[in-house]
C-alpha angles and dihedrals in degrees: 000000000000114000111247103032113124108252087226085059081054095050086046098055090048097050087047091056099047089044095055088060106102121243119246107251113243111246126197100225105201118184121174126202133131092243097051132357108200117199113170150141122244135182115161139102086258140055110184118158134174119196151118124294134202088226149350097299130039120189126224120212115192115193114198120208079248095072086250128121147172138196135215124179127217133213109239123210129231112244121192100225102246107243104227093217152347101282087044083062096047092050091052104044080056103039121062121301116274120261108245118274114220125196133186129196101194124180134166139167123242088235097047087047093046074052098057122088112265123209120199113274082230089065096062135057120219135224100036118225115293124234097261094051091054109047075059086068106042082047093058081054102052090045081046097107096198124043090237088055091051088054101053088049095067101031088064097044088055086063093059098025131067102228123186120224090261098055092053093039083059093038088055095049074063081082131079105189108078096204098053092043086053084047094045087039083058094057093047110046120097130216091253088057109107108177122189135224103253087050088056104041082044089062105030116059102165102079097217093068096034101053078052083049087051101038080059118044111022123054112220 
């Protein structure tokens, strides 16, 4: 400190500079799953979350205050429930076997996340369908006697439900002509879709559609 200078010259610098520093901007973090919805607000340099899953894989949205978003999913891991005691053991060795427990352990950083491609709010639908919702639907597919008929089943439910990409992904393979379900998967998808190449050779063998599915929706 030079001598001489006023100590509320000293108090001044140091407010100026705090203030200069940008405020982190606040995100609505939104999660669905049956086990556990998250909708929070978040504004911090770091994201980190521990929690059940419905499967091997959740998916993140982060809305920023500009009606923007993006999504990142990430890998759950399978986790055995704990028995709390002897007879607990006992019950359940007799009883059915437990369903599958999931966990995820999801962390991200303010500035990876800044760096990631946004889409319009407006493009995208949340919550997605719930289970229950959607085993409606499989079930009017199945009861749909022609293929034409199949397709326009689940054409019209993905304009008033919210499917993810899995559950269309398991509604298509409902389909047994490829080129009508690449046809049906067209009208379906949204703009905040994004399928991969391994989901679409998975569900396309002849390599003429498949090499269509690949021209539109993945970019090589």
């Amino acid at each position: 400190m030079t001598l001489g200078t006023p100590w509320f010259a000293i108090a001044q610098t140091d407010s100026t500079r705090i203030d200069s520093v940008a405020p982190i901007a606040a995100l609505r973090v939104r999660s669905f799953a049956e086990v556990n919805l998250i909708d929070s607000v978040w504004s911090d340099s770091l994201w980190a979350w521990t929690g059940p899953c419905d499967g091997p894989i959740r998916s993140f949205r982060f809305e920023f205050p500009d009606s923007t978003f993006c999504s990142i999913e990430f890998s759950c891991s399978p986790n055995e429930p704990e028995l709390s005691d002897l007879s607990t053991s006992l019950t359940s060795s007799a009883a059915a076997p437990r369903a599958q427990i999931w966990e995820a352990m999801a962390k991200v950083s303010m500035r990876d996340l800044e760096a990631l491609p946004r889409m319009p709010l407006a493009t995208s639908c949340f919550p997605p369908a719930s289970s229950a919702i959607f085993q409606e639907l499989l079930t009017a597919m199945e009861r749909a006697v022609f293929e034409i008929d199949k397709c326009a089943v689940l054409a019209q439910a993905s304009t008033t439900t919210c499917l993810t990409r899995q559950q269309m992904s398991q509604a298509l393979q409902r389909i047994p002509s490829e080129d009508r379900k690449l046809e049906t998967m067209e009208r379906i998808t949204r703009s905040d879709n994004k399928w991969t190449e391994a989901e679409l050779r998975e569900m396309f063998q002849l390599n003429f559609i498949l090499e269509r599915a690949l021209k539109r929706f993945v970019k090589r």
